[in-house]
C-alpha positions as CSV (number, residue, x, y, z in Angstrom):
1,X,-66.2,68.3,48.3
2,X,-66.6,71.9,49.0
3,X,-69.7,73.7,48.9
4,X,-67.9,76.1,46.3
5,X,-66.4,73.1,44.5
6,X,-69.8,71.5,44.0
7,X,-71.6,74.5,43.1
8,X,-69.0,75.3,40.4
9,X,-69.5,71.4,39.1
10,X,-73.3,71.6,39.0
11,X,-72.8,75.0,37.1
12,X,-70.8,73.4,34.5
13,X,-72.7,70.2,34.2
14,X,-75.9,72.8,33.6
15,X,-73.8,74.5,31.3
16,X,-73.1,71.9,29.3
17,X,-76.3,70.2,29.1
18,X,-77.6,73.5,27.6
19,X,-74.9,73.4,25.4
20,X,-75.3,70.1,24.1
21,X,-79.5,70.9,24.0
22,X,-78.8,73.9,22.2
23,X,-76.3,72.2,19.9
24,X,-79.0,69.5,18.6
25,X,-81.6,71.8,18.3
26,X,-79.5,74.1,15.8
27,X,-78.0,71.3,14.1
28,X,-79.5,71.7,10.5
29,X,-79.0,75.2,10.7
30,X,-74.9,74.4,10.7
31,X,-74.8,71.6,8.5
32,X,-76.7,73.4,5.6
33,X,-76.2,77.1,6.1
34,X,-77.3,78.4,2.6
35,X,-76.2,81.4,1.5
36,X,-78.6,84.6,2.2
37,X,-77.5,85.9,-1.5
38,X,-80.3,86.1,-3.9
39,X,-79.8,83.8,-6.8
40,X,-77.9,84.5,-9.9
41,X,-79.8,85.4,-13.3
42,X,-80.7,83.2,-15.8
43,X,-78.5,85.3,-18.0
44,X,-75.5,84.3,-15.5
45,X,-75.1,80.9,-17.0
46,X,-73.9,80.6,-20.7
47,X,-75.5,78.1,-22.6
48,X,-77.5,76.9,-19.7
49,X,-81.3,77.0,-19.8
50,X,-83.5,77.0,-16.6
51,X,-84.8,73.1,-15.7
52,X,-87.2,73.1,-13.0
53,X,-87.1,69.9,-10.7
54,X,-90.4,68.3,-9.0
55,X,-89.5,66.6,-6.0
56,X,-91.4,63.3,-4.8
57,X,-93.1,65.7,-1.8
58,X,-94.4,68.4,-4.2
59,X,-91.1,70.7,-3.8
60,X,-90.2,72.4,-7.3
61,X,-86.8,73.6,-7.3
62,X,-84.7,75.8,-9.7
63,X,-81.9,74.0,-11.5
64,X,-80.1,75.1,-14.8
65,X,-79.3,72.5,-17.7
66,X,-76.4,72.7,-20.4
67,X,-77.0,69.9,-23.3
68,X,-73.9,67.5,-23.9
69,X,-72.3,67.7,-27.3
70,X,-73.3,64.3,-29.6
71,X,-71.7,61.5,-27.9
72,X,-70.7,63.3,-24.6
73,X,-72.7,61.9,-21.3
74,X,-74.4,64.3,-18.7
75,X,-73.0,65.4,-15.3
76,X,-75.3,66.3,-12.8
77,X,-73.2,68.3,-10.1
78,X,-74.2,68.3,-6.1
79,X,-72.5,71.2,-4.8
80,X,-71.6,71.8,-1.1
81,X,-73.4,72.7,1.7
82,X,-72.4,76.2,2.3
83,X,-72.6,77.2,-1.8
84,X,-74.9,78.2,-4.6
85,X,-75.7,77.4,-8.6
86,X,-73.2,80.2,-9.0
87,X,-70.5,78.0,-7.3
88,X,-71.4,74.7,-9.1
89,X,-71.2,76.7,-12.4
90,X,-67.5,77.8,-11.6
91,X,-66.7,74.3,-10.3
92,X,-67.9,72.7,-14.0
93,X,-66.4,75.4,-16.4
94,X,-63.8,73.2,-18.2
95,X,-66.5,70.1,-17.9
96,X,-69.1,72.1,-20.1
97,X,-66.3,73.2,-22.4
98,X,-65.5,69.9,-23.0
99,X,-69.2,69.2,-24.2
100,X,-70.2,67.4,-21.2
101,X,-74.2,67.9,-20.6
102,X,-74.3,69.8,-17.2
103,X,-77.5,69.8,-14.8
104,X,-75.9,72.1,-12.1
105,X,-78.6,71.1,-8.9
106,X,-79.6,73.4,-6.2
107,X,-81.4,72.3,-3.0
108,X,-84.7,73.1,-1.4
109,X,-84.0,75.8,0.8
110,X,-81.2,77.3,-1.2
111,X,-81.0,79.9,-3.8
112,X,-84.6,80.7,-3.1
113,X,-86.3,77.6,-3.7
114,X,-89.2,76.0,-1.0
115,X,-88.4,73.9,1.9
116,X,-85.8,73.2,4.6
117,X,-82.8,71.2,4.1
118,X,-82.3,67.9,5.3
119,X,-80.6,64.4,4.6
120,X,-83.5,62.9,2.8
121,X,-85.0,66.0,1.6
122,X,-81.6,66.3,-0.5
123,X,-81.8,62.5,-1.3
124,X,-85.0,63.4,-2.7
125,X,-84.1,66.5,-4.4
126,X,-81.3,64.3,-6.2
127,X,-83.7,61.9,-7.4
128,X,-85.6,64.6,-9.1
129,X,-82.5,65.5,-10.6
130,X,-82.0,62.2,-12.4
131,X,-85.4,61.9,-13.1
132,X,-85.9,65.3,-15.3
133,X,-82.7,64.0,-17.0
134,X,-84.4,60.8,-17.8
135,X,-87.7,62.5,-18.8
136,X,-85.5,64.6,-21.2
137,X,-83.9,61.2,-23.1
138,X,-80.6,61.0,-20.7
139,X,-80.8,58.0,-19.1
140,X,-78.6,57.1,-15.7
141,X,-76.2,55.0,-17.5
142,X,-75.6,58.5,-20.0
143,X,-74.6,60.0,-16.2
144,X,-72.5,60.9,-14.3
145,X,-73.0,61.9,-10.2
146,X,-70.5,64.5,-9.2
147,X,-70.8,65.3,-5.3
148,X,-68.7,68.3,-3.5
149,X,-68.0,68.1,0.1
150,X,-71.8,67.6,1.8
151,X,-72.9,66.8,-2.1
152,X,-70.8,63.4,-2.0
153,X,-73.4,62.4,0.2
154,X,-76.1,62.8,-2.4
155,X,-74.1,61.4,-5.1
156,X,-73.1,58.2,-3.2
157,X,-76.7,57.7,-2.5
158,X,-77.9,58.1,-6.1
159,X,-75.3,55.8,-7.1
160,X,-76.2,53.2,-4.8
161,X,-79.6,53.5,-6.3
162,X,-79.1,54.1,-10.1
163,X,-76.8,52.3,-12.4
164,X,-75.0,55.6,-13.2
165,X,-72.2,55.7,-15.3
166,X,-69.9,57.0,-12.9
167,X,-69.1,59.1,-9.4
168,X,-66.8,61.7,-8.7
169,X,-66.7,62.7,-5.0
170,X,-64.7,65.9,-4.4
171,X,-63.6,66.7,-0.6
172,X,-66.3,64.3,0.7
173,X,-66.5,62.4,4.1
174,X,-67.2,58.7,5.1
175,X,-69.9,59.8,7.1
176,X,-71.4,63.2,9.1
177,X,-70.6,61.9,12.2
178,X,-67.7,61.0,12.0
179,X,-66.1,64.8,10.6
180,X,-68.8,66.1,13.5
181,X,-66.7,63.9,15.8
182,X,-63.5,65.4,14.8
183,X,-64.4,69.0,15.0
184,X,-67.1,68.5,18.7
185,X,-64.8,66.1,20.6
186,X,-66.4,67.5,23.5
187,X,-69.9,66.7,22.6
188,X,-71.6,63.8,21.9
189,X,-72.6,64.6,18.0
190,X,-72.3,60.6,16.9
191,X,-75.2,60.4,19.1
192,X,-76.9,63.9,18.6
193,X,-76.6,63.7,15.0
194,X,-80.3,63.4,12.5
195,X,-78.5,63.4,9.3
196,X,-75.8,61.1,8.9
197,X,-74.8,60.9,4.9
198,X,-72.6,57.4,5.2
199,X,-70.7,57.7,2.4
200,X,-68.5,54.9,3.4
201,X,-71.0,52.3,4.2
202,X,-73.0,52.8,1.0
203,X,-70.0,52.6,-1.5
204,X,-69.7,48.6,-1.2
205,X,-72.9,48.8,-2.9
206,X,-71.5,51.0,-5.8
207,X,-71.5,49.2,-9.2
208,X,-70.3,52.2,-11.2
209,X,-66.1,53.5,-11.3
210,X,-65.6,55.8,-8.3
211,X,-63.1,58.7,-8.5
212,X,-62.4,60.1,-5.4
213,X,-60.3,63.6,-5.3
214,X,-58.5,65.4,-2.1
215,X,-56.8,67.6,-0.8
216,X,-53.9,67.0,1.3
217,X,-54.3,70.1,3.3
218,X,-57.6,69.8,3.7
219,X,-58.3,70.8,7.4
220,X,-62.7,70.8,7.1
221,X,-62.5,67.2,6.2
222,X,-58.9,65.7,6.1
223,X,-57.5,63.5,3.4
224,X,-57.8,60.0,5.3
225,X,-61.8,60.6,4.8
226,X,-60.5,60.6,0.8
227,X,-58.1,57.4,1.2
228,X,-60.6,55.5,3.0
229,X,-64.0,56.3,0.5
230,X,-61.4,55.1,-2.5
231,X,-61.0,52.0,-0.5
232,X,-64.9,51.3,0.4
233,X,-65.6,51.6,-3.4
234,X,-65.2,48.1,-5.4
235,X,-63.8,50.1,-8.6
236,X,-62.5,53.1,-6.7
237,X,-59.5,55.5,-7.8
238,X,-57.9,58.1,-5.4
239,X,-56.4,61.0,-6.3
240,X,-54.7,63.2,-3.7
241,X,-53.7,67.2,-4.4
242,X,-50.6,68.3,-2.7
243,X,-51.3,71.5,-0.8
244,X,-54.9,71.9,-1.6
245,X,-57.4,72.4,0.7
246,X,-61.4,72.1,1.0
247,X,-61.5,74.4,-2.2
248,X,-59.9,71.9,-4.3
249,X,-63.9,71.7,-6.5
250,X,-62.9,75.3,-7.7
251,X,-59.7,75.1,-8.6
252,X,-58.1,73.5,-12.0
253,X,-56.8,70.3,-11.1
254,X,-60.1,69.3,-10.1
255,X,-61.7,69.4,-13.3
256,X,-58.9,68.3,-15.1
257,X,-58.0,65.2,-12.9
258,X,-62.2,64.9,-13.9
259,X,-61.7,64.9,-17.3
260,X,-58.6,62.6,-17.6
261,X,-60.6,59.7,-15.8
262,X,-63.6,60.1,-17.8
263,X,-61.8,59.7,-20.7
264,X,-59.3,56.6,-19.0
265,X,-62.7,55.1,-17.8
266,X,-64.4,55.0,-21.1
267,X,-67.2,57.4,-19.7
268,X,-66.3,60.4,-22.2
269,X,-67.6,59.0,-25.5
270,X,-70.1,57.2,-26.5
């Protein structure tokens, strides 16, 4: 080997150990970029009134709170990683019409609330979420967990831990490392990785009906992530969109696929 050769070899090799250095040191700052906008109004959200949350470490986080019509259970909606309250609230339109109870959840660190964003910081956060329900006479078997994208993570997880009476995951992944896999091949991210959200691993353990909704041209986190959560869950249903991508929370067949297996499940009445 050249000298020329080996210097250009140690150069890359330097280059990519910075790389890779650089890459786990930023990591929480691409997996939860929250928006820089200021949050909406209360006023932005008919019907809703403003619920504060009181996290297990002292955090008290903004949420928003419609009631459910007599007889109608609660959602409590985890949006995704790079959206707001604002978001969630057009993602749940035709739910709240319906006379679904809404608690729309935003995360520490987003939307202007305290604290930095992190697996079991949102874990927590989600807790909180189920717990001013159950302070307020809405018990976890009156809800239902509905996670977006990095929000299926925090739905699965409440699931596994509460006898809710249902999930819906929206565009969500098996696990963090494995979509960081898919989009760093170059890297090693299943190593690098400090939040993980196994989606996949934890819905064995689900006792609740599971709907699981995709996308089929869903390029962020492709549909197999969708067949194969269906499949980990012991009463799972999968239903794929044709030609939808990773926006597939905002758009109408989304809620209404929602709303036809609430009502098929037995979770829409009392």
């Amino acid at each position: 080997m050249t000298k020329t050769l080996l210097l250009l070899v140690v150069g890359a090799a330097a280059i990519y150990v910075v790389a890779t250095v650089v890459l786990f040191a930023a990591q929480r700052s691409l997996i939860y970029p929250a928006p820089r906008a200021a949050p909406p109004p209360a006023g932005a959200f008919d019907g809703f009134e403003e619920a504060e949350l009181v996290t297990s470490d002292g955090l008290r986080l903004r949420a928003v709170h419609r009631p459910a019509r007599a007889g109608r259970p609660t959602i409590a909606f985890f949006h995704g990683n790079g959206d707001s309250l604002d978001g969630a609230h057009h993602a749940t339109r035709a739910l709240g019409e319906a006379g679904y109870g809404l608690l729309l959840v935003e995360y520490r660190g987003y939307g202007g609330n305290p604290g930095a964003p992190s697996e079991d910081g949102l874990y927590r956060d989600g807790r909180a979420a189920l717990g001013w329900l159950a302070d307020r006479g809405v018990p976890a078997r009156r809800t239902v967990v509905i996670g977006n994208s990095l929000g299926s993570g925090v739905a699965t997880q409440l699931a596994v831990e509460r006898p809710v009476a249902g999930v819906v995951v929206i565009s969500g992944f098996t696990g963090l490392a494995r979509v960081a896999a898919e989009h760093m091949r170059l890297f090693p991210v299943r190593w690098l990785l400090r939040d993980r959200y196994a989606n996949a691993a934890k819905l064995p353990r689900v006792a609740a009906p599971v709907l699981v909704l995709h996308g089929t041209a869903d390029t962020l986190i492709p549909a197999q992530h969708g067949r194969d959560l269906a499949a980990a869950a012991p009463d799972g249903t999968l239903e794929l969109v044709p030609g939808v991508g990773h926006e597939l929370a905002y758009l109408p067949p989304s809620q209404e696929a929602i709303l036809r297996w609430l009502e098929r499940e037995g979770i829409g009445a009392r």
